[in-house]
C-alpha positions as CSV (number, residue, x, y, z in Angstrom):
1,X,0.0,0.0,0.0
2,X,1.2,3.3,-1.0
3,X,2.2,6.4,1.6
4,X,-0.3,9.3,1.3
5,X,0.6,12.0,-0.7
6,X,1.3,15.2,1.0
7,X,-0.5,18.3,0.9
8,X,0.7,21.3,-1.5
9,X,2.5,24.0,0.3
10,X,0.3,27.1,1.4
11,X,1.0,30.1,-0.6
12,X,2.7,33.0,0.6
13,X,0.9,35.9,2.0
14,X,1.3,38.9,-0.4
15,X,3.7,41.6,1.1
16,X,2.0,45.1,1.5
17,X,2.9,48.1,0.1
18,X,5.8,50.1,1.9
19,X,4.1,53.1,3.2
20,X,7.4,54.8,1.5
21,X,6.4,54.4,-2.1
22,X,3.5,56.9,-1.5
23,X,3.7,59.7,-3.4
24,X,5.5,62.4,-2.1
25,X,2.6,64.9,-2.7
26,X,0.6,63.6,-0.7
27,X,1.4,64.5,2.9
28,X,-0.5,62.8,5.8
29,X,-2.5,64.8,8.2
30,X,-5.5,66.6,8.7
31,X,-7.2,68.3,5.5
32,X,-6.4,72.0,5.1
33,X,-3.1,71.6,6.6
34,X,-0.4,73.5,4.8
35,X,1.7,71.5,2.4
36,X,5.6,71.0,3.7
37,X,8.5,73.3,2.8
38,X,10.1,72.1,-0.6
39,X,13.2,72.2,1.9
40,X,11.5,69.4,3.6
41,X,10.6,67.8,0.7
42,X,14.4,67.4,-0.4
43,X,15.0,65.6,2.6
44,X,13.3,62.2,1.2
45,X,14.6,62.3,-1.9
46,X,17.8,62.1,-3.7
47,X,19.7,64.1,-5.8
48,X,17.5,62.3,-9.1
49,X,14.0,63.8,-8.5
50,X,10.9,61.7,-8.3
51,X,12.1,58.9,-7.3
52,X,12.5,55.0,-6.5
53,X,11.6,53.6,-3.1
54,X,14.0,51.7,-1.2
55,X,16.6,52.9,0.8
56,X,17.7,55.9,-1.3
57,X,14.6,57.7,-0.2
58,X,15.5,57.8,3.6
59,X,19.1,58.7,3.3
60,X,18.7,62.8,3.6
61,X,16.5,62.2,6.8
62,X,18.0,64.7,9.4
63,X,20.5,62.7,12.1
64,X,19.0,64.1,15.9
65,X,21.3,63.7,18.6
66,X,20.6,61.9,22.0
67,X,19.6,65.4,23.6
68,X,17.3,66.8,21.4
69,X,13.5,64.8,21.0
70,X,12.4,63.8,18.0
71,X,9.5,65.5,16.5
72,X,6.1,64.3,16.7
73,X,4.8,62.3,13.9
74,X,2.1,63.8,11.8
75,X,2.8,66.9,13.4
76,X,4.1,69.9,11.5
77,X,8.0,69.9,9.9
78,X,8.5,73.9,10.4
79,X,11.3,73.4,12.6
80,X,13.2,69.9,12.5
81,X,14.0,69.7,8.7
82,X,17.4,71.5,8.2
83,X,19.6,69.2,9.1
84,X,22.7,70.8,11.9
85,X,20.8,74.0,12.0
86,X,17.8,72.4,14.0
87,X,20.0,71.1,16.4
88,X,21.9,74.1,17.2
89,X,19.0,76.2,17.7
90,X,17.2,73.5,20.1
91,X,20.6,73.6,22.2
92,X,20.4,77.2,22.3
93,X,17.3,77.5,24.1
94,X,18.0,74.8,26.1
95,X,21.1,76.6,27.5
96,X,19.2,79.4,28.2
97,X,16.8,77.6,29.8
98,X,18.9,76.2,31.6
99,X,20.9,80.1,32.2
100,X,17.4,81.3,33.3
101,X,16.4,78.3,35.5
102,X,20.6,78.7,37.5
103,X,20.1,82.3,37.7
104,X,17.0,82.1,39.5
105,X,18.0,79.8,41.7
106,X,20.8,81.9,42.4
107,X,18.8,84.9,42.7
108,X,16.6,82.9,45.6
109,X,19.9,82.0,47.3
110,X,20.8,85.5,47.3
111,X,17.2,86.4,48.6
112,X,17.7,84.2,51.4
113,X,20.8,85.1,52.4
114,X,19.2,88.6,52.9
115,X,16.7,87.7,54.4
116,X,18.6,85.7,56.8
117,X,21.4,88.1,57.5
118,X,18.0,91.3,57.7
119,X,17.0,89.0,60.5
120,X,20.4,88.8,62.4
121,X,20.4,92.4,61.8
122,X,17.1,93.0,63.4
123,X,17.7,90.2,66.1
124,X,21.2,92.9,67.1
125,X,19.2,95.5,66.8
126,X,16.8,94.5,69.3
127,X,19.0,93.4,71.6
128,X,20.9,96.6,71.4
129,X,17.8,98.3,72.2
130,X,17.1,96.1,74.9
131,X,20.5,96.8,76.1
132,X,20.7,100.4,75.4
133,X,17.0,100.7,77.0
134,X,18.0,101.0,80.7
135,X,21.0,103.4,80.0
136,X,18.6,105.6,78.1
137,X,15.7,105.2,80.8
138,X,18.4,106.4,83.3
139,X,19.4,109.5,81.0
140,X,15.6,110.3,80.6
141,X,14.6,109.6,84.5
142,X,14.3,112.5,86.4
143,X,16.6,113.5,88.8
144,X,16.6,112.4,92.6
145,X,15.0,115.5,94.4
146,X,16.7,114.6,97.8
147,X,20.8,115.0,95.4
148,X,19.1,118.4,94.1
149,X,17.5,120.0,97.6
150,X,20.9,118.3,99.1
151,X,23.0,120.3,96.5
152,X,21.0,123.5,96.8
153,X,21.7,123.6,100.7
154,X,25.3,122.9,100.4
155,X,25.5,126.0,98.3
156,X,24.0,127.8,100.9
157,X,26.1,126.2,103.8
158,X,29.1,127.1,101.5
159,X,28.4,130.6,102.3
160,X,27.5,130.6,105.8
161,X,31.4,130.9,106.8
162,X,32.3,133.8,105.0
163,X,32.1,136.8,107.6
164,X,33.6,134.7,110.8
165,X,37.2,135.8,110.6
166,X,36.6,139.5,110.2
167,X,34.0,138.5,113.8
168,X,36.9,137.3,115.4
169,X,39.1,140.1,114.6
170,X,36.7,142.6,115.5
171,X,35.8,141.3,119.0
172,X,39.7,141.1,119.5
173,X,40.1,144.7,118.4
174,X,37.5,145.7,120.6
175,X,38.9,144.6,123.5
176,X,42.1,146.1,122.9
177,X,40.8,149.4,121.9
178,X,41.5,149.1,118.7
179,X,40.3,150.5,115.4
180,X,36.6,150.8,117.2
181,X,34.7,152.3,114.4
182,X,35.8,149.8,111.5
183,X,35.5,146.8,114.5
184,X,31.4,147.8,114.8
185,X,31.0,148.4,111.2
186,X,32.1,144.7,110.1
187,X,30.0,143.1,112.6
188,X,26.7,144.9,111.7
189,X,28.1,144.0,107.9
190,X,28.1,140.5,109.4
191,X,25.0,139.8,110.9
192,X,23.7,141.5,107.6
193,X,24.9,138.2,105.8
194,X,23.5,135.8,108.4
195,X,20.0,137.6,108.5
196,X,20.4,137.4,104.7
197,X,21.4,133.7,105.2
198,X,17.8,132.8,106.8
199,X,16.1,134.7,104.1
200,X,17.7,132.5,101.8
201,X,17.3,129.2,103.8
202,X,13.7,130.2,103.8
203,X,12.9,130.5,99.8
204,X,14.8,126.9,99.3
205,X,12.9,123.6,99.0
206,X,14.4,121.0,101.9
207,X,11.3,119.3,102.6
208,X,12.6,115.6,101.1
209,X,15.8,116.0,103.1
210,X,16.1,113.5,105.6
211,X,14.6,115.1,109.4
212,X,14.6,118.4,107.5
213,X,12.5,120.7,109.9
214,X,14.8,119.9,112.6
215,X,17.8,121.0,110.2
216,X,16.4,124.1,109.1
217,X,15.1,125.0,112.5
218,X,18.4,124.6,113.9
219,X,20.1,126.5,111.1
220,X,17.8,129.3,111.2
221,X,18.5,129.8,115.2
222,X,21.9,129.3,114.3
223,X,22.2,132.1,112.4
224,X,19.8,134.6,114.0
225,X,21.6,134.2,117.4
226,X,24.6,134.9,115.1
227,X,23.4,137.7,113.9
228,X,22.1,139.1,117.1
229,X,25.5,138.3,118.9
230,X,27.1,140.2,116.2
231,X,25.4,143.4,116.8
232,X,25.6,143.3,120.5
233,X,29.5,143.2,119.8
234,X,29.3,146.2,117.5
235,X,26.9,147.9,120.4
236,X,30.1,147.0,123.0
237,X,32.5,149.0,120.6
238,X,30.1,152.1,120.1
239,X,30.4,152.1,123.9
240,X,34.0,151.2,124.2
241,X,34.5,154.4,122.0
242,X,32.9,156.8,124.3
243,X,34.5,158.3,127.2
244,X,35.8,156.1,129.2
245,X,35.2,153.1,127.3
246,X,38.1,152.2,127.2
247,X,40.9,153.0,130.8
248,X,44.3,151.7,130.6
249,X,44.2,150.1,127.0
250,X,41.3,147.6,127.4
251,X,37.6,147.9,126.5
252,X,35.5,148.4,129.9
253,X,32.8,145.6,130.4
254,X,29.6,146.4,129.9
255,X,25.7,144.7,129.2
256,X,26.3,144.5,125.7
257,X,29.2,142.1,125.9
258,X,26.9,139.5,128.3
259,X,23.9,139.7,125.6
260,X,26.6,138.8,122.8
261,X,28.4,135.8,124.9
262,X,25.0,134.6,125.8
263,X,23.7,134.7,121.9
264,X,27.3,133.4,120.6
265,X,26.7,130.4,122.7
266,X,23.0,129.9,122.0
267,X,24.3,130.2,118.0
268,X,27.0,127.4,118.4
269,X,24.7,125.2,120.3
270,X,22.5,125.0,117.2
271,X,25.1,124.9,114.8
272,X,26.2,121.8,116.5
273,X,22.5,120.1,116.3
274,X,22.9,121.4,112.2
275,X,26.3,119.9,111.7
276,X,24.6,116.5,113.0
277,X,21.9,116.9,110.6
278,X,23.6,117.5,107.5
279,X,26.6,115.3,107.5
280,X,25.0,112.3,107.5
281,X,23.2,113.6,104.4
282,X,26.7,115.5,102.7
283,X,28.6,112.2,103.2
284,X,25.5,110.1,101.2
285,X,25.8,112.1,98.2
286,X,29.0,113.1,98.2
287,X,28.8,116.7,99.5
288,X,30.6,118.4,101.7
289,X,30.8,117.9,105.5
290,X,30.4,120.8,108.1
291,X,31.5,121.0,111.6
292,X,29.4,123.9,114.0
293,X,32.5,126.5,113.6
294,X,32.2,125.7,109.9
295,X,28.2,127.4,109.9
């Protein structure tokens, strides 16, 4: 018995048409487009015209490097289809892009480095206020009332001492008979300035001296029994001038030198109770310190 006989080949499927050996003319896309650049046109075919297929036709097609994208297909060829030139331009724009995009960065680096360092700034600034705020405070604070009475009265006390040598040397005159008239003249001249002294203490403000009614009382007698002590002497030496005021060289006793002694001593009593009040007071604010022979 004979083998089956086997079964004819298939034929082969027929091979479609390249999509190449379209015509040129006819561009794909949407209707109404506008037709390519005859520069684009060149690109596809060679140097002979209208042309064979195969793979003459795909030789001019630009060469894009690995850093520029492709164009889209179907889209339009205004840009892509001069060979170099194409390229150069896209790598233009994409170093300025990428100029642009460092320089901004740069500029926000900049920004916030002044920014930050406008912060530090302010952050000194407002600790230099807060530092500088109590110094200022202190400048603009008014000044402690007890230093300025304190300094007023010194001023006055500085003063008080002025007539008690040309006193002293006109009691000692006196009793020696000597230059009588001048001796009473500078003792009413001196209890003119410790009268003039009370009329002083009495227009100053003392009241936030420490125990200052006590002060200024004592001050005030100081210098009245001063003052009346002074003119009793000058009395004595109208006397001691007169006729027989004066036997053997020394000045004759009389009432007038009692009513002086008695107010000279009632005048250092209170300068002593004065010294007591005001040194405590000179020595806190630096002033200066008076003993009772000193007023």
């Amino acid at each position: 018995m004979l083998p089956p006989t086997p079964a004819a080949p298939a034929p082969p499927a027929p091979i479609p048409e390249r999509p190449g050996s379209a015509p040129y003319a006819i561009r794909p896309g949407r209707p109404g487009d506008r037709p390519p650049p005859s520069e684009f046109d060149g690109l596809f075919r060679d140097s002979g015209g209208a042309g064979g297929g195969g793979a003459d036709e795909t030789q001019q097609l630009p060469q894009f490097g690995p850093d520029v994208p492709r164009p889209p297909s179907g889209g339009r060829g205004d840009g892509g289809g001069h060979g170099g030139g194409g390229r150069r331009r896209m790598s233009r724009g994409m170093i300025i892009g990428i100029v642009v995009v460092a320089s901004c960065a740069v500029a926000g680096l900049a920004a916030g480095a002044v920014l930050s360092m406008g912060g530090d700034d302010d952050g000194k600034d407002n600790s230099t206020l807060s530092s500088a705020s109590p110094s200022a405070a202190e400048s603009s604070k008014a000044p402690d009332p007890v230093e300025t009475q304190a300094k007023a009265l010194d001023a006055l006390l500085a003063d008080s001492n002025n007539s008690r040598a040309s006193v002293i040397k006109a009691v000692d005159n006196i009793k020696s008979c000597k230059d009588l008239t001048t001796a009473a003249s500078d003792l009413r001249t001196a209890a003119g300035q410790r009268n003039d002294l009370v009329t002083r203490l009495g227009k100053l403000s003392v009241d936030k001296l420490p125990d200052h009614a006590r002060l200024t009382a004592s001050l005030t007698r100081a210098w009245k029994s001063s003052a009346r002590a002074d003119n009793e002497y000058a009395a004595w030496a109208d006397q001691v001038g007169g006729k027989k005021g004066c036997p053997k060289g020394k000045a004759r006793h009389s009432p007038r030198v009692g009513a002086a002694e008695r107010a000279s001593g009632e005048a250092t009593q209170a300068k002593k109770t004065a010294s007591g009040l005001w040194n405590p007071i000179a020595s806190q604010y630096g002033l200066t310190p008076r003993q009772a022979t000193d007023l």
